[in-house]
C-alpha positions as CSV (number, residue, x, y, z in Angstrom):
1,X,0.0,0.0,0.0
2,X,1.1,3.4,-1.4
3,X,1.1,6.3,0.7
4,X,-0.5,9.5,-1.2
5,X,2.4,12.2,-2.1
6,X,0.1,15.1,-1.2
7,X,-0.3,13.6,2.5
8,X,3.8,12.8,2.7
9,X,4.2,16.9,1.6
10,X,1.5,17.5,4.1
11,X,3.4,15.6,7.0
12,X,6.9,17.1,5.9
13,X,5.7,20.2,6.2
14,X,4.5,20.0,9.6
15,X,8.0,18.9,10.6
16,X,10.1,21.5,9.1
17,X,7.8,24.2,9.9
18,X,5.8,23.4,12.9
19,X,6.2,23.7,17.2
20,X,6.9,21.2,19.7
21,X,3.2,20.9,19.5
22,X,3.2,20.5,16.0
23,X,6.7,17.6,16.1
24,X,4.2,15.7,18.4
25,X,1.2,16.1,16.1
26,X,2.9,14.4,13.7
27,X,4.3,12.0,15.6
28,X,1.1,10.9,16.7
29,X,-0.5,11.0,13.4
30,X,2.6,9.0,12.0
31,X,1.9,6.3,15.1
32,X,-2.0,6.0,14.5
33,X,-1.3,5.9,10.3
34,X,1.2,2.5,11.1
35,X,-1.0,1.0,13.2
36,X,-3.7,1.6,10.7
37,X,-1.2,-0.2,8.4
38,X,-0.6,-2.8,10.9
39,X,-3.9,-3.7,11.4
40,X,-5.0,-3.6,7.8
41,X,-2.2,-5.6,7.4
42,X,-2.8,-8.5,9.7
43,X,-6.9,-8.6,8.4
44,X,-5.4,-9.2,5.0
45,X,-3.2,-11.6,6.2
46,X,-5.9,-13.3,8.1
47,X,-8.4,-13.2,5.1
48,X,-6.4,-14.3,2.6
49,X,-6.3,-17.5,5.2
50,X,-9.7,-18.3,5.6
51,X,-9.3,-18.4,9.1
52,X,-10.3,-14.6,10.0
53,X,-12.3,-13.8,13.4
54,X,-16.0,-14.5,12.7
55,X,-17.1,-12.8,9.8
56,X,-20.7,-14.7,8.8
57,X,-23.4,-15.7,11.0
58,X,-26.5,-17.7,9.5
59,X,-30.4,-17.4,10.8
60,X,-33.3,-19.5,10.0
61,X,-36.6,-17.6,11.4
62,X,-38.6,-20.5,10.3
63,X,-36.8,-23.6,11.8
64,X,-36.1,-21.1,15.0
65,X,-32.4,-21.1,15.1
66,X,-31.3,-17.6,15.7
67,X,-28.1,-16.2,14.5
68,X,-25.5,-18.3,15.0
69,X,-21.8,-19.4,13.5
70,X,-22.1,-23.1,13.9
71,X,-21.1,-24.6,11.1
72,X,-23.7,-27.6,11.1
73,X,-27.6,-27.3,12.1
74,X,-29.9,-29.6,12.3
75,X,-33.5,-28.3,11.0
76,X,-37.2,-30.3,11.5
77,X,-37.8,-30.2,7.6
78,X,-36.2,-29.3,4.3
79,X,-39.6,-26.9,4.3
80,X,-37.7,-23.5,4.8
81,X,-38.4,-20.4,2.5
82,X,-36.1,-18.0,4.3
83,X,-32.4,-17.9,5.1
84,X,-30.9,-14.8,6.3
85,X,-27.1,-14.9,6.3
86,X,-25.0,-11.9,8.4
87,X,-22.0,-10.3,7.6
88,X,-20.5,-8.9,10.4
89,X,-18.8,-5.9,11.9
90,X,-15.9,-4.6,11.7
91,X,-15.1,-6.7,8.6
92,X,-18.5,-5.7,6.6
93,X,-18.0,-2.0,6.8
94,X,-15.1,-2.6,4.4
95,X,-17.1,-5.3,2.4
96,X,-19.2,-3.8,-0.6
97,X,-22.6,-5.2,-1.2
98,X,-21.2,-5.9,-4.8
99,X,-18.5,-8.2,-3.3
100,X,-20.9,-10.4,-1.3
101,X,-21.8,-13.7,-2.9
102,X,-23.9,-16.8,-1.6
103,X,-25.0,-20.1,-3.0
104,X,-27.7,-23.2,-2.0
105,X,-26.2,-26.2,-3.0
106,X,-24.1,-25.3,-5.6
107,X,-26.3,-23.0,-6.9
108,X,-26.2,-19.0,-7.1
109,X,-28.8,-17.1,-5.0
110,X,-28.0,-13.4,-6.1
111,X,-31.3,-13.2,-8.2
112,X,-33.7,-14.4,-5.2
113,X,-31.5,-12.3,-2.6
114,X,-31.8,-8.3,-1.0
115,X,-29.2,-6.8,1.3
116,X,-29.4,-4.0,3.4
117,X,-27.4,-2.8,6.5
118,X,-28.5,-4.2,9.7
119,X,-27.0,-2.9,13.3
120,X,-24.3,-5.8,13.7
121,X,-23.1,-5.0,10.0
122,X,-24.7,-6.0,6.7
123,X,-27.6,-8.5,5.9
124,X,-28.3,-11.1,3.2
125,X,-32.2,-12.5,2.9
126,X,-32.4,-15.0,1.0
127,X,-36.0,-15.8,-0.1
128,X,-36.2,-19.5,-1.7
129,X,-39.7,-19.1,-3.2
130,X,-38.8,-16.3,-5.8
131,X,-37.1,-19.5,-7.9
132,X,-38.9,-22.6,-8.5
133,X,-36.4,-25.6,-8.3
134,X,-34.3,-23.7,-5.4
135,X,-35.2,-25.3,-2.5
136,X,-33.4,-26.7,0.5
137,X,-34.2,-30.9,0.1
138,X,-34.4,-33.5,2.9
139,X,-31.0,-34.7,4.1
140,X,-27.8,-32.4,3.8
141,X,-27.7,-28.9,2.1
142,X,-25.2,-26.4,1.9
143,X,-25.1,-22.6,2.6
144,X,-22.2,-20.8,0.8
145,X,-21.0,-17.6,1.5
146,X,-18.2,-15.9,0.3
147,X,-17.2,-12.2,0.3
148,X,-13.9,-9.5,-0.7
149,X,-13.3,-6.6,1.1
150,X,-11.7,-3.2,-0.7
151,X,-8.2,-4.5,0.0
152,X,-8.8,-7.5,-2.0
153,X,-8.9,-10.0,0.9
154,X,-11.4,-12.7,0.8
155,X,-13.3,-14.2,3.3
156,X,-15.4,-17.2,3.1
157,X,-17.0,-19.7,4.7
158,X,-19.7,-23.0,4.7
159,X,-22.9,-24.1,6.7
160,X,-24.6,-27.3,6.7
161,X,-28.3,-27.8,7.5
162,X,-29.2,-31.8,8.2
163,X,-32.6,-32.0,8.1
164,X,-34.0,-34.8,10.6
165,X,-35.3,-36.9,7.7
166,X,-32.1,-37.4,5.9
167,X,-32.6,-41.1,6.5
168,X,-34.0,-41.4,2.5
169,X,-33.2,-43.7,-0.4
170,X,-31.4,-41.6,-3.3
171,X,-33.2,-43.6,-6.1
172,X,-36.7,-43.2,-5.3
173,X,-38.6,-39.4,-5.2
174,X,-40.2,-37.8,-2.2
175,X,-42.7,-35.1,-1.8
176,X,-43.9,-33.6,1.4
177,X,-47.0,-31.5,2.9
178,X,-47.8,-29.6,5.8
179,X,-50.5,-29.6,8.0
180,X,-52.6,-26.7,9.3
181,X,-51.0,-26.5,12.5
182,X,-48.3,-24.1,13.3
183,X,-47.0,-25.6,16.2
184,X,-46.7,-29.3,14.7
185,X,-45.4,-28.9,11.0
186,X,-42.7,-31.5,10.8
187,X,-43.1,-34.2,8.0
188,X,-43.0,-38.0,8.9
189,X,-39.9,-40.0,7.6
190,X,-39.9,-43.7,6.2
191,X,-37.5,-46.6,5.4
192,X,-38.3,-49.2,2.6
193,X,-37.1,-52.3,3.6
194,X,-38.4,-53.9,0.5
195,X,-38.2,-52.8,-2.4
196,X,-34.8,-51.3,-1.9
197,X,-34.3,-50.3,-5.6
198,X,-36.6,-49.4,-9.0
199,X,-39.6,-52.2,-9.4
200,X,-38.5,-54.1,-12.7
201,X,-41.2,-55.4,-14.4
202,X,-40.5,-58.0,-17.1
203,X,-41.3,-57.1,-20.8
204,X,-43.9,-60.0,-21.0
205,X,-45.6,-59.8,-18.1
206,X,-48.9,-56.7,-17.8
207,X,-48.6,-57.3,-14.2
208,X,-46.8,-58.7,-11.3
209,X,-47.4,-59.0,-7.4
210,X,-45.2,-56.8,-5.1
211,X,-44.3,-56.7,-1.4
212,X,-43.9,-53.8,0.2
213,X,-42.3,-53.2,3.4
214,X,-40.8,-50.8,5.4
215,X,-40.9,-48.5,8.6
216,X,-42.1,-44.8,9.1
217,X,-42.1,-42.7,12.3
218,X,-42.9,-39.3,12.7
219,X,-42.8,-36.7,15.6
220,X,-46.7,-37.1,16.9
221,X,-47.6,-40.5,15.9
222,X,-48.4,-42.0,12.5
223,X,-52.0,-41.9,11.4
224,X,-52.2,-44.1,8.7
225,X,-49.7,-45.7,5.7
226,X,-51.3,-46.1,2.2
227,X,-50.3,-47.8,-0.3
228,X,-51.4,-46.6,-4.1
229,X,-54.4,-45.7,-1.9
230,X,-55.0,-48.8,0.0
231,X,-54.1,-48.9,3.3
232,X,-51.3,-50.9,4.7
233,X,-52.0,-52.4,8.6
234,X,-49.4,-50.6,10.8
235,X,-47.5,-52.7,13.6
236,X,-45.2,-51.6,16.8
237,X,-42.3,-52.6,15.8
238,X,-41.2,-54.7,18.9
239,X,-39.2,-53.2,22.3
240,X,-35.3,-54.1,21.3
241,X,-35.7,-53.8,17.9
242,X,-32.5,-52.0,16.7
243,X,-33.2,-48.3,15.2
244,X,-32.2,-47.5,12.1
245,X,-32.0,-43.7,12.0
246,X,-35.0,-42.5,11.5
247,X,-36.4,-39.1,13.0
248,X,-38.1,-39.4,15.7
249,X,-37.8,-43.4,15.9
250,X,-39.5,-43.5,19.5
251,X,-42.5,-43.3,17.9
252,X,-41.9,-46.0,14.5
253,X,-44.4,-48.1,13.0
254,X,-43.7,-51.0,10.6
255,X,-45.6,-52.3,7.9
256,X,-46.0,-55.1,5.1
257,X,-48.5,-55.6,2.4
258,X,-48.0,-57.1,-1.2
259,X,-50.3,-55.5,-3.8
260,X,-50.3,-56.0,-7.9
261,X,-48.2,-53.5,-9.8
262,X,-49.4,-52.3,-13.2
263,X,-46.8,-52.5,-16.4
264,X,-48.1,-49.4,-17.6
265,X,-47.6,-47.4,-14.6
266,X,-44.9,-44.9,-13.7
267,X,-44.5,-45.4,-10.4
268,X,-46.1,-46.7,-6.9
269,X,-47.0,-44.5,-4.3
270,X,-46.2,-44.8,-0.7
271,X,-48.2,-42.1,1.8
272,X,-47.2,-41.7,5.4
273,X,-49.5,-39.4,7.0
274,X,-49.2,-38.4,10.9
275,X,-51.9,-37.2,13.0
276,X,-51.2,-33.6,12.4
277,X,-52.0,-33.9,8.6
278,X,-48.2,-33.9,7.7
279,X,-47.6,-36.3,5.2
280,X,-44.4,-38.0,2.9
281,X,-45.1,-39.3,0.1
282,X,-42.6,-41.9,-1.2
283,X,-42.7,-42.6,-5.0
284,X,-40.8,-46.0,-6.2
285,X,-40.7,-46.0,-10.0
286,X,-41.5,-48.4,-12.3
287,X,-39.2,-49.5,-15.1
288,X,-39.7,-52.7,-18.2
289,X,-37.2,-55.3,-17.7
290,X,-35.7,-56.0,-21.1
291,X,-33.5,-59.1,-21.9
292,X,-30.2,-59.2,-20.6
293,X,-27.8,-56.7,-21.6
294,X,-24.9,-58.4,-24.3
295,X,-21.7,-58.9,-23.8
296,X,-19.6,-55.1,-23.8
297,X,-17.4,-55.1,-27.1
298,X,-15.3,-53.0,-25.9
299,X,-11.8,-52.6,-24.4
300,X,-11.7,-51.6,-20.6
301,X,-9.2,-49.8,-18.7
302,X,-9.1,-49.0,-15.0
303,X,-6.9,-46.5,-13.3
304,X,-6.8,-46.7,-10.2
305,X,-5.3,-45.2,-7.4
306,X,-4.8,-45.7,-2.9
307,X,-2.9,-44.2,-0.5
308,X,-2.8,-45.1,3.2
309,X,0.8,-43.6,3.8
310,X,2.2,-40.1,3.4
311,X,5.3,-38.6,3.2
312,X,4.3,-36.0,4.9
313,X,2.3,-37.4,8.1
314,X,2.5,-35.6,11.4
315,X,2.9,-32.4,9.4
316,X,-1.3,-32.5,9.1
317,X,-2.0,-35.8,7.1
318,X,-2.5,-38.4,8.7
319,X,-1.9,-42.0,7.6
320,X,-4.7,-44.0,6.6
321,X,-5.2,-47.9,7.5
322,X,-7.0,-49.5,4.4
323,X,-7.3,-47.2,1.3
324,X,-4.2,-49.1,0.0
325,X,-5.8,-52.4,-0.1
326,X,-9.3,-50.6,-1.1
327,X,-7.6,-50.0,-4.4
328,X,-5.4,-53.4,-4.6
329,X,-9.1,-54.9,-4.1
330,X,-10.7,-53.2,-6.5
331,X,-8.1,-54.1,-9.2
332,X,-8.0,-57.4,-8.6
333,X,-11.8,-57.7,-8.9
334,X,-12.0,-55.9,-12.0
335,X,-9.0,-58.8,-13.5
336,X,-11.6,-61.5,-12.4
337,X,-14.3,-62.8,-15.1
338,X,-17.3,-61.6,-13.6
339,X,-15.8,-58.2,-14.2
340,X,-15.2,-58.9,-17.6
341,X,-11.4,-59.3,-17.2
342,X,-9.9,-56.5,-17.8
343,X,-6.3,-57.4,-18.8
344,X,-3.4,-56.3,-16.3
345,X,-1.8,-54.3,-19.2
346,X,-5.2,-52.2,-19.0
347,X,-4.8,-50.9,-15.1
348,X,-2.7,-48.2,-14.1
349,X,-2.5,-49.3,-10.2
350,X,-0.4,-46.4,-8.2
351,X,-0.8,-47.3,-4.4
352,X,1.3,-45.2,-1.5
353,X,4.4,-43.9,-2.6
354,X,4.4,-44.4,-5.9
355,X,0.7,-41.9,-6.5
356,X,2.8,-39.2,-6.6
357,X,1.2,-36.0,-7.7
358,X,3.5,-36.2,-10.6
359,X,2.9,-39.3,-11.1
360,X,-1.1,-39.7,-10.8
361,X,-0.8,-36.5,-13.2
362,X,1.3,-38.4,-15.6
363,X,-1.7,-41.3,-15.9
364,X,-4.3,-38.3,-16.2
365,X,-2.2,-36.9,-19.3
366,X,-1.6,-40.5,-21.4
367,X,-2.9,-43.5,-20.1
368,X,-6.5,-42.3,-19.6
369,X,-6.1,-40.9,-23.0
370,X,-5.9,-44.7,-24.6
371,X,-9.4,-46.1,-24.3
372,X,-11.6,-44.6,-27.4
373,X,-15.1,-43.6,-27.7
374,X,-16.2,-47.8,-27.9
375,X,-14.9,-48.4,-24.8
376,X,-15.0,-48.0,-21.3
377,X,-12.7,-45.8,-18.9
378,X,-12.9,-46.7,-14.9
379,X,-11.3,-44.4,-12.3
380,X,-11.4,-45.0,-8.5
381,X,-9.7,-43.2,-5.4
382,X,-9.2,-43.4,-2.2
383,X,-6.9,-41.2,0.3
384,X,-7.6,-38.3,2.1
385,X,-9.9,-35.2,0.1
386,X,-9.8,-31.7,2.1
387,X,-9.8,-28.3,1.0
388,X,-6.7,-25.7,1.2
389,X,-6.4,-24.7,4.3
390,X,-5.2,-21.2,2.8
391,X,-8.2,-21.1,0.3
392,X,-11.2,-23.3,1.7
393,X,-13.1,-22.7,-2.0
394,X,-10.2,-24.8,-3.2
395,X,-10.9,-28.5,-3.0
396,X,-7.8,-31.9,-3.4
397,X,-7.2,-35.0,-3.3
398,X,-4.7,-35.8,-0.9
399,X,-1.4,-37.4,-2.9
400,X,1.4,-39.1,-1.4
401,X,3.7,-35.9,-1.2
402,X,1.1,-33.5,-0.8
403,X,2.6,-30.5,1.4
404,X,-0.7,-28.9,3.1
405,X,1.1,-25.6,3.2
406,X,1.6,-25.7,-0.4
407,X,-1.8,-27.7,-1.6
408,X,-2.5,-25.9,-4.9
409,X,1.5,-26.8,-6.1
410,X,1.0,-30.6,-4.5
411,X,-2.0,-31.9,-4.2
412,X,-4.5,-33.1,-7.1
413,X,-7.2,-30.1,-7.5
414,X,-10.9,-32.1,-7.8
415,X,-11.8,-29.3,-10.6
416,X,-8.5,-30.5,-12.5
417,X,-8.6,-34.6,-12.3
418,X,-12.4,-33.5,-13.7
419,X,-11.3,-31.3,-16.7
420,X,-8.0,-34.1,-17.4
421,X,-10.9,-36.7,-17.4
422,X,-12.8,-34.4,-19.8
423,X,-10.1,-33.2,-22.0
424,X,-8.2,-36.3,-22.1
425,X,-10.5,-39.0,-22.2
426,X,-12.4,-40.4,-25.5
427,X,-14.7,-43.2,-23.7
428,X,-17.9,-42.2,-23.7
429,X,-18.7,-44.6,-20.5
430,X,-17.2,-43.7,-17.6
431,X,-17.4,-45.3,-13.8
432,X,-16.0,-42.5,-11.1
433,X,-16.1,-43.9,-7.7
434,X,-14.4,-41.9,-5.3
435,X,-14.0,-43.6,-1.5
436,X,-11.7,-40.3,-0.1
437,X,-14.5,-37.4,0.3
438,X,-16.2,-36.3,3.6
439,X,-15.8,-34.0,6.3
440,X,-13.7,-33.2,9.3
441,X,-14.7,-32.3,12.7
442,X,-16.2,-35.7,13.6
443,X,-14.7,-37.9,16.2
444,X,-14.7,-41.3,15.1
445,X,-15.3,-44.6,17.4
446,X,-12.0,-46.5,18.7
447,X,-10.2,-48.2,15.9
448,X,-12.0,-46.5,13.4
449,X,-10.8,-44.1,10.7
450,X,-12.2,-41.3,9.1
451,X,-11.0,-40.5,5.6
452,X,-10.8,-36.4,6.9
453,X,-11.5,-33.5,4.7
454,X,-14.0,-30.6,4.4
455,X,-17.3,-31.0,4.7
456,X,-18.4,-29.7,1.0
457,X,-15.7,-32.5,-0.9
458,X,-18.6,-34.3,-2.0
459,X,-20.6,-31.6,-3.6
460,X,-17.6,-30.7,-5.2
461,X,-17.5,-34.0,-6.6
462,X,-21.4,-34.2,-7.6
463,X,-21.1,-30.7,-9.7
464,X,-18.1,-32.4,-11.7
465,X,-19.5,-35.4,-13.2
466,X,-22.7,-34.9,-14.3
467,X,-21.7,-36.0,-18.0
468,X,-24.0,-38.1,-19.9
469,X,-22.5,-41.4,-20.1
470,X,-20.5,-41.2,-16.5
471,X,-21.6,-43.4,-13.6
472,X,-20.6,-41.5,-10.7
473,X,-20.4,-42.6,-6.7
474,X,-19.3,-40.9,-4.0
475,X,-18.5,-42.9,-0.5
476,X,-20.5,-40.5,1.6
477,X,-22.4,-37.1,1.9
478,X,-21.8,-33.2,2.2
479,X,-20.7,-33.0,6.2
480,X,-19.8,-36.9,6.6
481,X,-16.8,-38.7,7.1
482,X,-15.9,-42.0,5.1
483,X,-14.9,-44.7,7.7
484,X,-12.3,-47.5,7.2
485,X,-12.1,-50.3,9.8
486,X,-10.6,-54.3,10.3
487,X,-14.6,-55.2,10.7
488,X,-15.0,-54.8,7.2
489,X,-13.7,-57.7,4.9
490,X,-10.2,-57.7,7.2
491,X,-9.8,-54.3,6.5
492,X,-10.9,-51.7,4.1
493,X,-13.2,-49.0,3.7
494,X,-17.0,-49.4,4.6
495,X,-17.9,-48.1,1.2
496,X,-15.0,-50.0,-0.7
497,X,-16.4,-53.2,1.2
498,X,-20.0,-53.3,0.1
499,X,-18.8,-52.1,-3.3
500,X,-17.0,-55.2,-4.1
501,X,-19.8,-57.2,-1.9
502,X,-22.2,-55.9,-4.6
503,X,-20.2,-56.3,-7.5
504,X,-19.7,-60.4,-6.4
505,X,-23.3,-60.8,-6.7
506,X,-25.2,-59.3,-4.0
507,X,-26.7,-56.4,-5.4
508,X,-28.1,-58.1,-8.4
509,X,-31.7,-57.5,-6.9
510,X,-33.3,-58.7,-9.8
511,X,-31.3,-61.9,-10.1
512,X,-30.7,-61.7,-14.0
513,X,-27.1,-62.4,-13.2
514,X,-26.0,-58.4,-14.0
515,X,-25.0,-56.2,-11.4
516,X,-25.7,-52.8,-13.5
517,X,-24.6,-49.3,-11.3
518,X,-28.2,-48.5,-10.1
519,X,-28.5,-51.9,-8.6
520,X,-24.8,-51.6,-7.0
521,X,-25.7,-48.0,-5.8
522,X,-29.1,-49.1,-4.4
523,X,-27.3,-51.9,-2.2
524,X,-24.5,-50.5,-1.1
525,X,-26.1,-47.4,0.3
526,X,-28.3,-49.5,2.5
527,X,-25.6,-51.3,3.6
528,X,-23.4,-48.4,4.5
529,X,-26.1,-46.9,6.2
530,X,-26.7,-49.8,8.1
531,X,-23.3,-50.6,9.1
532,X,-22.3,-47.2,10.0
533,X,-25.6,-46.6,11.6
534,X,-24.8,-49.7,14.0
535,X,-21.2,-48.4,14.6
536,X,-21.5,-44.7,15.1
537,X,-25.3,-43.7,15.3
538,X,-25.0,-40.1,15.5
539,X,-22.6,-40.1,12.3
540,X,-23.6,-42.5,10.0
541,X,-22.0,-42.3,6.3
542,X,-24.7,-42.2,3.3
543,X,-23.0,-42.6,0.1
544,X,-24.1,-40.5,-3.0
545,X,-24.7,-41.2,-6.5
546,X,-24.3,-38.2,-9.5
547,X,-28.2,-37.6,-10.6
548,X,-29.0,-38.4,-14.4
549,X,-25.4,-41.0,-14.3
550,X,-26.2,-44.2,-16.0
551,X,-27.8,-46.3,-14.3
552,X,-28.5,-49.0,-16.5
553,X,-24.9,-49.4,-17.3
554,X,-23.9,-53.3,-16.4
555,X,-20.6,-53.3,-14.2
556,X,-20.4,-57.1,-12.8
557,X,-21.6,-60.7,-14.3
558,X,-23.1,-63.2,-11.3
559,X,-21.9,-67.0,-12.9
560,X,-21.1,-65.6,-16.3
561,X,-17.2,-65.7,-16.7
562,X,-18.1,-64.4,-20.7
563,X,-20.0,-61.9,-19.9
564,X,-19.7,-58.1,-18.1
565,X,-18.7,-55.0,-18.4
């Protein structure tokens, strides 16, 4: 920072010409204009860390949570219209309006959003019903906010809001409604037990019995459970009975009904309605079963990478247990028939010290260049993802030399292994499963680790891939950590462990002897919930599958060496 000539005249002049009175007037104005500098100084340098003095707060009038700088809420519903997000003093006085930005789960709010000063700085109302399609959803949402002050400093900073009905299967749809009373307005949750994934119905058949199962709780008491309008008998479920994660669980009912399915419907409806008039509606889709995918023509190539030791631990990255033989695993599965035998020459297998960050970038320049547009391209990690600790925006995957004090010259940017994959890669069909992402702040149970990193890795992750074409999984949610443990085969990650599970045979729900990716998603994000549930209730780990990925694609063969991927 320059200091105006006019003002250096203007001080010079004081001390040629000037009294005793006038020597100490500028001595004092000379001590107050360096500590001005000194303090500007030090914000910057704080700023520019991401680690400044409290700068946002983040209310929700509707859920009551008054302002507050936690960093994870839990709200009744996902049925919130306002967010009001603070920026406080004395860092907003220097922050323009122009220079504040926020964003709802990836997504921009400037066009539904007002500011205006307030008395503990400046304030940003966010109203979620001027844009249809913006809307917080049940389970885990993110609240963005980042801002610049006039020196160039940035500040920034994340919020998650849980809702207490996160407990919900990713491949089926929910809707919710409120009843008329103020006081009790918070929807009931469910859990399908059965079915778990999309009803298949075969290609010859106009109809077909289904059972449907599950259990629904809900914060009075549940009124009544239909089923495509007919009602299901409800059940206690009996004292003992282990919970499963559910909101308000104290208060669960369980049910089981088979009813014929129409072919030429879309979907079946399942309607949990408490005795408040507050209802979920649960919509399983319906899908034609067609013959047996044929055998993929196509070359395949897998790179794949794990890293359980770093060269750099106790200087902030901790060594993992298992990601190593996650990846060893992974590419000895993919070598085995049901897999389609991929041939060794076709895996690029970099585990500990040799998954350099040269080296990983080396594979992401040529050898994921070598499948073409016919064939199929399947990348898997598993270390450590986090953010820069000098830049939280910035989001890596964790390398074997990674320095965290120098992340963005040694650590793998998520936003550049996505536009290498992009840019280098001709296949047109794509797997991308990631077991590395989730968030830190969580103490995990003894002899359990957690895979640490920030808690918005994964949406990071779900904005990259949406491709058409790309199967993408992530091993757990926005705000989770991604546990490893001996319970799980010997030793691996809980994600890595059903994965493989799955791929063997036990996800093929529909027992045509394919394991396609929505089968494999379906089953092992039961089963990590589950298991995690059981281990660390308050912490469970829901893995995360890329919306509009290919679901139909077939990864595994169950006793058919000749045919897979």
């Amino acid at each position: 920072m320059r200091i105006a000539p006019r003002s250096v005249s203007a001080y010079a002049r004081s001390a040629r010409h000037g009294t005793r009175d006038g020597r100490a007037s500028f001595k004092a104005r000379v001590s107050i204009f360096c500590a001005v500098l000194l303090g500007l100084a030090l914000s910057y340098s704080q700023a520019r860390q991401a680690r400044a003095a409290n700068v946002f707060e983040i209310e929700l009038p509707e859920a009551r949570i008054a302002s507050t700088s936690d960093m994870e809420l839990v709200i009744p519903s996902a049925h919130v219209a306002t967010i009001l997000v603070h920026v406080l003093n004395p860092q907003a006085a220097l922050i323009d309006y122009g220079k504040i930005f926020t964003s709802i789960n990836g997504q921009a709010t400037a066009t539904i959003s007002d500011m205006r000063p307030s008395e503990r700085g400046k304030l940003v109302r966010i109203d979620l019903k001027k844009r249809d399609g913006l809307a917080l959803v049940p389970g885990r949402n993110t609240v963005e906010i980042r801002a610049e002050n006039r020196l160039g400093a940035v500040f920034y900073s994340s919020f998650i809001l849980r809702t207490e009905t996160e407990n919900r299967n990713p491949a089926f749809q929910y809707r919710s409604s409120l009843g008329n009373d103020p006081s009790h307005q918070t929807p009931p949750d469910l859990r399908m037990t059965e079915p778990k994934i999309a009803i298949e119905m075969p290609s010859t058949q106009n109809s077909m019995d289904v059972r449907f199962s599950g259990i629904a709780a809900a914060a009075t008491s549940v009124e009544r459970i239909l089923i495509d309008g007919a009602a299901a008998p409800l059940k206690r479920v009996p004292e003992g009975e282990r919970k499963i994660g559910l909101a308000h669980e104290e208060n669960r009912v369980m049910f089981d009904l088979t009813r014929p399915v129409r072919a030429d419907a879309s979907n079946v409806a399942i309607e949990v309605v408490d005795s408040f008039g507050n209802r979920i509606t649960e919509l399983i889709p319906i899908h034609s079963r067609a013959h047996p995918a044929s055998q993929f023509k196509g070359k395949k190539y897998a790179l794949i990478i794990g890293i359980s030791k770093f060269l750099n631990n106790g200087r902030g990255v901790k060594d993992l247990q298992y990601a190593h033989s996650d990846a060893a695993s992974i590419s000895e599965f993919l070598q085995s028939p049901a897999a389609g035998a991929f041939p060794s020459d076709n895996i690029k297998l970099l585990l500990n010290e040799n998954a350099t960050l040269a080296a990983v970038r080396e594979a992401l320049t040529t050898f994921i260049a070598k499948p073409g547009p016919d064939d199929l391209l399947l990348i898997f990690i598993a270390t450590h993802g986090m953010p820069d600790p000098l830049n939280q925006q910035n989001h890596y995957f964790v390398m074997y030399d990674t320095d965290l004090e120098r992340m963005s010259d040694t650590a793998l940017a998520m936003s550049k292994l996505g536009t290498l994959v992009e840019q280098r890669s001709f296949a047109r069909r794509r797997v991308m499963l990631f077991d590395a992402c989730d968030s830190a702040g969580i103490s995990a149970p003894a002899g359990v680790t957690a895979r640490g990193g920030n808690n918005l890795s994964n949406l990071i992750l779900k904005r990259l891939y949406l491709e058409e074409g790309t199967a993408t999984m992530t091993s757990s949610d926005v705000g989770e950590s991604s546990y490893e443990h001996m319970r799980w085969g010997g030793g691996h990650g809980v994600f890595t462990h059903f994965l493989l599970e799955g791929l063997k045979g036990k996800a093929d729900e529909n027992l045509d002897g394919l394991v396609t990716v929505g089968e494999l998603f379906g089953y092992v994000n039961l089963q990590v919930v589950d298991a995690t549930s059981q281990l660390y209730p308050q912490a469970s780990q829901h893995p995360q599958m890329v919306p509009g990925g290919n679901a139909d694609l077939t990864l595994a063969a169950v006793n058919r060496p000749t045919s897979g991927l």
